[in-house]
C-alpha positions as CSV (number, residue, x, y, z in Angstrom):
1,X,8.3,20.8,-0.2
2,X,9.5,17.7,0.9
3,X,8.2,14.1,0.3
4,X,8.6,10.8,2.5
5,X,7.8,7.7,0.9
6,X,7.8,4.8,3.5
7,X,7.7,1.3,1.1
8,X,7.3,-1.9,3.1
9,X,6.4,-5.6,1.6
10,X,2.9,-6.0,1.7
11,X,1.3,-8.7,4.4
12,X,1.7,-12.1,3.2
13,X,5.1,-11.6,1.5
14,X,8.0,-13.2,3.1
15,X,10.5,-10.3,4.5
16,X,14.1,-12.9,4.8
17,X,15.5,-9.7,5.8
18,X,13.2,-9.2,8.4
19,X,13.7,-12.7,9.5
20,X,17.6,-12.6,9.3
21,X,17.2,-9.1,12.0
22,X,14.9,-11.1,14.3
23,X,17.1,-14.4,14.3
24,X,19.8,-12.0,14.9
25,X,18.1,-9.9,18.1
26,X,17.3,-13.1,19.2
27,X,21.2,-13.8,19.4
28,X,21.3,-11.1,21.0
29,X,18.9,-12.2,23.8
30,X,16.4,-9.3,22.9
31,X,13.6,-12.0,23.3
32,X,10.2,-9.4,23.7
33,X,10.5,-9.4,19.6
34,X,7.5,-11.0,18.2
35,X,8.3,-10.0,14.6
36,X,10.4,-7.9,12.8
37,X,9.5,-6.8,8.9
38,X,12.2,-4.3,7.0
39,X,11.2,-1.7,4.6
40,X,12.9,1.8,2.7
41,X,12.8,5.2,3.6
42,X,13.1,7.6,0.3
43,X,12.8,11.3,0.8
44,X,12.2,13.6,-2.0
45,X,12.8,17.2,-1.9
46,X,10.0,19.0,-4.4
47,X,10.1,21.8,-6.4
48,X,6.5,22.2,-6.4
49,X,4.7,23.8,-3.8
50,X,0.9,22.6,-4.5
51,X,0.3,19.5,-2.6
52,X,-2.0,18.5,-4.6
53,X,0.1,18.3,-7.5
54,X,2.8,16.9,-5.5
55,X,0.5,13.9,-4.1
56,X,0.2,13.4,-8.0
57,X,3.9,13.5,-9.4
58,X,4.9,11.0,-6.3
59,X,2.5,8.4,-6.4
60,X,3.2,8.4,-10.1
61,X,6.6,7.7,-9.4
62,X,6.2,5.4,-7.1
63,X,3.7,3.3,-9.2
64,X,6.4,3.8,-12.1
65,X,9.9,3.5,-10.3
66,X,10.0,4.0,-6.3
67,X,8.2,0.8,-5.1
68,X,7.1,-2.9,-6.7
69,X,3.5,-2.7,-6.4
70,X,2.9,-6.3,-6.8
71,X,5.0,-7.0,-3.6
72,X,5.0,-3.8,-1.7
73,X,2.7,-1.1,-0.3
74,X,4.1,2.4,-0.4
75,X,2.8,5.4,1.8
76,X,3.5,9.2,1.0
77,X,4.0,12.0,3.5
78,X,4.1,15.9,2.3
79,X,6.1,18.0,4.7
């Protein structure tokens, strides 16, 4: 089983790297961006094949080591 953990910074956090990409498109004359926010892709290959257990083991990891929960919301995908 496979796990896709998609971590972004939560709303109200300022994303400099999101704003350095967008003043950078705009250099580019891509103007039809309004905003541009950049988060992390990390994909976990399980050895586990209950979900349910899975669900378990990732979010514990990501609440202990994957994502900083005071600045960032995380999302989990079990493929």
């Amino acid at each position: 089983m496979k796990a896709i953990v998609n971590i972004s910074l939560k709303a109200g956090v300022l994303d400099s790297q999101g704003k350095a990409v967008h003043h950078a498109l705009d250099s580019l004359h891509f103007s039809g961006v309004d905003d541009v926010r950049v988060g992390k892709q990390i994909i976990l290959k399980l050895k586990t094949t209950d979900k349910a257990q899975a669900m378990t083991d990732v979010t514990k990891m990501c609440e202990e080591l994957l994502a900083n929960t005071v600045i960032e919301d995380y999302e989990i995908e079990l493929v």
